[in-house]
N, C-alpha and C positions, 0 to 999 in steps of 0.2 A: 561469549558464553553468558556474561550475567547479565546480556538483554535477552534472553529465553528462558520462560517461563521455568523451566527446570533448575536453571542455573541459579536463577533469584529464588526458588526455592532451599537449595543447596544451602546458599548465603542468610538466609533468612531461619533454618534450623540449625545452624551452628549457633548465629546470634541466639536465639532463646535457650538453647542448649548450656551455651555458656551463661547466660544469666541461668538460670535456674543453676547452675553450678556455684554459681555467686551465694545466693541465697543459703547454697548447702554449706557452701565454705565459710560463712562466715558461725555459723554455731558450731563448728567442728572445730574450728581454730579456736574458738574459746573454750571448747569441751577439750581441747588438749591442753592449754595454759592450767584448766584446772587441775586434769592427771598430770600434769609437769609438776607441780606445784605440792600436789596430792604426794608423789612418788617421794618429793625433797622430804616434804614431812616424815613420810613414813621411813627413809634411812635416818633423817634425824632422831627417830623415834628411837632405833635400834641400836646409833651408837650412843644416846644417851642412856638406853636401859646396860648396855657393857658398860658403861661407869660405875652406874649404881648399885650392876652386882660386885664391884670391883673399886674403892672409891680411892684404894693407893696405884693405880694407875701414873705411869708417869707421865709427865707434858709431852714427850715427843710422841706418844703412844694416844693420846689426847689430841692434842692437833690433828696425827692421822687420821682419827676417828670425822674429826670436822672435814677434811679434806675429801674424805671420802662421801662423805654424806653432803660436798659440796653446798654449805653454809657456814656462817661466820659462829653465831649461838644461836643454842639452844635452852628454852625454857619448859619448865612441862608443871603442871598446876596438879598435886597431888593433895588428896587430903585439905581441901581449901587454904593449901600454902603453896604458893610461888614460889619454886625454887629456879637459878640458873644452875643449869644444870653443864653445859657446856660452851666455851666462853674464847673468843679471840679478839684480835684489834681488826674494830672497822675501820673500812680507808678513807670511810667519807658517811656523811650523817643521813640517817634513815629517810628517804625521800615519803614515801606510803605505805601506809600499812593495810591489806585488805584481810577480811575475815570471811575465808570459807565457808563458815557454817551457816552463816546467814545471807549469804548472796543471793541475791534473784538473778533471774536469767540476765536481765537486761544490763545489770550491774556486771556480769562474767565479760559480757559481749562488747561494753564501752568498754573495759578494764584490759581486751585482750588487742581492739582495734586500736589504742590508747599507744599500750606496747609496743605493737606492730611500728607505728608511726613515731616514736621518741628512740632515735637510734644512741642517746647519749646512755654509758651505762650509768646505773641508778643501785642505789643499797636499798631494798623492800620489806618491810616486814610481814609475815605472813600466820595468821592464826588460824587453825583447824582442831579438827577434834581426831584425838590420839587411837590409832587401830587396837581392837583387842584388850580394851581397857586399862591402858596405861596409866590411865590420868584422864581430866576431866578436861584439859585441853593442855592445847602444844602449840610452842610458838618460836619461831624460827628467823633469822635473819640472813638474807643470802645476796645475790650480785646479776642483775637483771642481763648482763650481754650473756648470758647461756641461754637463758627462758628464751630471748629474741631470735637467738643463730636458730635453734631446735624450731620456733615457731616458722620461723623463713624457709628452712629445711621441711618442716611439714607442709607450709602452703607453697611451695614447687612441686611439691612429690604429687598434690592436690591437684594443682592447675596443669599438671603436664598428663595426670588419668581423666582430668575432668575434658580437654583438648582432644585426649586419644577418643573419648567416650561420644564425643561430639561428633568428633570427624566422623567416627564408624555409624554411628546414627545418621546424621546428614546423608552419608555415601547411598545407606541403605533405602532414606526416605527418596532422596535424588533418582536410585535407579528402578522404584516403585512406581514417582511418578511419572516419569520416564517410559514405561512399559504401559502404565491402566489408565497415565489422563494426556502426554502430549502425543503418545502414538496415535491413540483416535485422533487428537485432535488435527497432527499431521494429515490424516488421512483424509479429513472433512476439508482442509485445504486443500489439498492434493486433487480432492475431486472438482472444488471452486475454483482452480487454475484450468483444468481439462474441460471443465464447460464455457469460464469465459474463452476459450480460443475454438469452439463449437458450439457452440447455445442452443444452435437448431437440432443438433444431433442427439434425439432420445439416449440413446443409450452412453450420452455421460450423466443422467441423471442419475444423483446416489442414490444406493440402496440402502437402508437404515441397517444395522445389525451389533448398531454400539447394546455393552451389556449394563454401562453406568448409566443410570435414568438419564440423567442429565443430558449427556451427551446425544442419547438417543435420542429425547425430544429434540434437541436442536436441529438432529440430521433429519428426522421428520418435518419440521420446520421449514429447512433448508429444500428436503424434495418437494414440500407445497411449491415453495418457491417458485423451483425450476420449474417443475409442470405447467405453471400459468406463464410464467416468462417463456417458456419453449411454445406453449401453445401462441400466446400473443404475437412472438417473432413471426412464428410459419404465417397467420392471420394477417399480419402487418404487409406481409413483404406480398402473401395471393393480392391483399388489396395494391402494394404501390404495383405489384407486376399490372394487375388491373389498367391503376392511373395512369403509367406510362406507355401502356398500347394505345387509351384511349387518347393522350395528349398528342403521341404521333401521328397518332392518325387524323386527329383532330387537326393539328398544324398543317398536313401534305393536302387533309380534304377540305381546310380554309383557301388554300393556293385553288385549288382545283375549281372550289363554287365562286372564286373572285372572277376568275376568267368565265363562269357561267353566267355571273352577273354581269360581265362586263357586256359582255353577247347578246344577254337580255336586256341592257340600256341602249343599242342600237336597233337592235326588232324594234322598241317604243315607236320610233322615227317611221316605220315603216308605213305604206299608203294602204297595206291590203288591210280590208277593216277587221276581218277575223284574228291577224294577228295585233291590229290595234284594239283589238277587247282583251286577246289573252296575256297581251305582254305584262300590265299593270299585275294580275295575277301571280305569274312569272316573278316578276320580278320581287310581290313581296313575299313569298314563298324559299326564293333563293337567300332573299338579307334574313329571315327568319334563319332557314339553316346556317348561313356564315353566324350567326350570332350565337347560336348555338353552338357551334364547334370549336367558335373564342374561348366560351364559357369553359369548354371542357380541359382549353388546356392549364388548368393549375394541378394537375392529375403528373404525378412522378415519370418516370423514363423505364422502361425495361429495353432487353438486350433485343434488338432486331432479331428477324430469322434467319438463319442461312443465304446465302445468294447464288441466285440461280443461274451460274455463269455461265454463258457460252458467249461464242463469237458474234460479234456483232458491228457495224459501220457504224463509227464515232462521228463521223458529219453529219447522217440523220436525225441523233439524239441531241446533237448540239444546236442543229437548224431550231430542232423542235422551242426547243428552250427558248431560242432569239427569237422565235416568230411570235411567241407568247409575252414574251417582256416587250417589245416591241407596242402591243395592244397596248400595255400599259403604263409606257411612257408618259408624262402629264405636258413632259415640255417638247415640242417640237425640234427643239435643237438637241436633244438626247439623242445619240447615235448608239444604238445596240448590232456589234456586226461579230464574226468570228473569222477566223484562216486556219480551219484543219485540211488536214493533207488529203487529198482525193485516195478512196480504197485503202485509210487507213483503219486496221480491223484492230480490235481488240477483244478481250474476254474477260466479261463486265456480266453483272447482270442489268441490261437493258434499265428496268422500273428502277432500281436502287442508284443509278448512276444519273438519273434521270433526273432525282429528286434532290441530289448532291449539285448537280449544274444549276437547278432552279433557286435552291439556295440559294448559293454564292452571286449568280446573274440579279438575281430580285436584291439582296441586301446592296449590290451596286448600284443599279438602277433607284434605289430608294437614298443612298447616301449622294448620288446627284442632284435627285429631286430637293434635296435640303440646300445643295448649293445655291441654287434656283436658276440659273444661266445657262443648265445644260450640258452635257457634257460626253464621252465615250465610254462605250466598254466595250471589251473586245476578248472572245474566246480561243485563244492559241493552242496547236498542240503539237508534240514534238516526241519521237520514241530512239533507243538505242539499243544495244542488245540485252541491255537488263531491265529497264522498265519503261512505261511509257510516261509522258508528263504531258497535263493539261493546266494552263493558264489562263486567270481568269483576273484581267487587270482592270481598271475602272479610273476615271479622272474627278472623282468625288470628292467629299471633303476629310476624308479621310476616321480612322478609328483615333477615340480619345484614349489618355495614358489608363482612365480604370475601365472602359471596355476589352482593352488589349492583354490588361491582367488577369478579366477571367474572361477571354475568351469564346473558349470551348465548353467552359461550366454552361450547366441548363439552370435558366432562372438570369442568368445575373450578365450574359454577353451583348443582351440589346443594348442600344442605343438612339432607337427610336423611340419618339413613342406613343404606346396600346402594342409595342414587342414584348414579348415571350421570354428573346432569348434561347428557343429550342435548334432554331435552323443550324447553327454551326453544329450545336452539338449533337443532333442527329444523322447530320453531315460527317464526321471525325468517325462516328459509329457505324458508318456504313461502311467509310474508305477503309477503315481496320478491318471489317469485315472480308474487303477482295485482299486482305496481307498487304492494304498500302498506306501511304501517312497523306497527311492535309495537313498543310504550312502558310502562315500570315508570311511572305516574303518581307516583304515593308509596309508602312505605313504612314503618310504624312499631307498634308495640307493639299498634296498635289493629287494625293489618289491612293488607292490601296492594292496592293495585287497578292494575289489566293494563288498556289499551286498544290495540284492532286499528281500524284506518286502511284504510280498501281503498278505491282512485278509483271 
């Protein structure tokens, strides 16, 4: 509670509340010390004037008179003569004497705090000037543990309405603000929760309709905000949708113009003269577009289309792949071969399954070529009654420990290099596409082997 803003409110107006009661309490505790003091006077006054209409009064009747007017004597200044007028044994010698009639404030207030803190009782002398013109002044001697108990009694009675007065003020300002400044304020949060978990979605942007200026401007503030951030999201993401059609496509249509190039490096050779004028042409035409389509892929990833499944001969699509990696083997002892089952049919889309074997078949055939000695790979495939499985093993030199950790991430799974890093992961994006998974089975010094999973 007193980490919210309300709570430490709560806390923070009882604190001033009570101070400000401080400040009351202390000139009120000496403006009573005076009326305490005031009051002893004035019954002194009254049982010295029953003396003096009466001056054969007896002692025991005498005393009473003291007793009640609780003081020791009394003096009273008539006629510029000092008279004692009434008169007992003190128990101990007159500690202070203070004079009423000429006290400043400041002198009441030490005088009363004084009091308050000296719990020893004390014999006081006390000088004022006499009610109703008794006398020209009155002077009194009395017994400080009353003045003390009365004054303690008054400041409890003080701090326990001064406590009540707090609390009920506090309670009132707490549920004040509580209502006109953390409910909006809740609410401007409440709306910054529902948009960061939607950012793109217009309609969590706030509506302004706070009625404290303040707050209003903030929530106007707050909707600038979102407006440009919603607007920049939707812009950001048309653009990476943009980059990552163009990157894919840029990576399947680099594959495609390598084999175009590769075709047009063997026309060169050719005897007929016509295609030895056009091949040169040809061929820098083709490194132009492959160079091109490099360029493009630093362009993001978006979500493939649908795939256009029907049935189809998985030998023919797997020939195709070997016949092409094959062209571009660099080392003659590279053996690129497959063993799928004859009339084994499957429901695939043809071009997306096509470009998943190219993958896997080329990053084999390339992590041989780094061997340098040559080596296999071989495309196996095998079905059961729930899914079919294609196998794509390689005698290479296998994937390193931080290729293997980001894998399937785009950007970061090469390990060639002038790679990308997009093949697996446009690969992983396809095979989810047919409801199937793509698995690194193993990996190590002797070769690597790929398995595709399709229902």
């Amino acid at each position: 509670m007193f980490n919210t803003l309300s709570g430490r409110f709560l806390v923070l107006t009882i604190v001033f509340v009570m101070l400000a009661e401080i400040f009351i309490f202390i000139p009120s505790i000496s403006r009573f010390r005076v009326e305490f003091l005031s009051a002893r006077i004035e019954r002194a006054q009254i049982a010295s004037l029953a003396l003096l209409a009466d001056d054969m009064l007896s002692p025991e009747l005498e005393k009473e008179l003291l007793e009640n007017a609780a003081v020791f004597n009394v003096v009273l200044r008539r006629n510029a003569t000092r008279e004692l007028v009434l008169t007992s044994k003190i128990p101990q010698p007159v500690h202070e004497t203070f004079d009423l009639r000429s006290a400043s404030t400041w002198d009441l207030i030490r005088g009363a705090l004084k009091r308050l803190a000296d719990p020893e009782p004390r014999v006081i002398r006390v000088i004022g000037q006499p009610r109703l013109g008794g006398g020209s002044l009155i002077e009194v001697t009395l017994q400080t543990q009353d003045l003390r108990s009365a004054m303690i009694n008054y400041g409890v009675r003080i701090f326990i309405l001064s406590a009540v007065i707090s609390a009920f003020t506090a309670l009132l300002l707490f549920l004040a603000v509580r209502i006109f400044m953390v409910r909006p304020i809740n609410r401007v949060i409440d709306h910054m929760k529902s948009y960061a978990l939607s950012p793109e979605d217009s309609r969590q942007i706030i509506k302004p309709h706070a009625k404290i200026s303040e707050l209003r401007e903030a929530e106007v503030a707050l909707q600038k905000m979102q407006n440009q951030l919603t607007g920049a999201l939707k812009q950001k993401r048309r653009l990476a949708q943009l980059g990552e059609a163009v990157s894919k496509l840029s990576h399947d249509l680099r594959n495609i113009l390598s084999t175009v190039q590769l075709l047009s490096d063997r026309m060169e050779n050719s005897e007929d003269p016509l295609v030895k004028k056009l091949a040169p042409k040809l061929i820098t035409s083709v490194s132009r577009a492959v160079t091109l389509t490099e360029s493009t892929l630093r362009f993001g990833k978006v979500q493939e289309p649908p795939p256009q499944i029907r049935k189809i001969d998985l030998c023919q699509i797997v020939e195709d792949v070997v016949l092409n990696e094959r062209m571009w083997a660099t080392n003659k002892n590279t053996i690129v071969s497959s063993s799928i089952p004859k009339d084994m049919n499957v429901r695939v889309d043809p071009d997306q399954l096509h470009r998943v074997l190219s993958n896997l078949v080329r990053n084999a055939r390339q992590a041989i070529d780094l061997r340098g000695t040559g080596g296999t790979i071989n495309v196996t495939a095998s079905e059961d009654l729930e899914q079919w499985l294609i196998d794509v093993v390689d005698t290479g030199l296998g994937l390193p420990e931080e290729a293997r950790a980001h894998l399937f991430e785009p950007f970061r799974g090469s390990v060639r290099k002038g790679g990308v890093g997009l093949g697996l992961s446009i690969s992983q994006e396809l095979v989810r596409g047919h409801g199937g998974k793509i698995y690194l089975v193993w990996s190590n010094q002797n070769g690597t082997k790929f398995q595709i999973k399709l229902p």
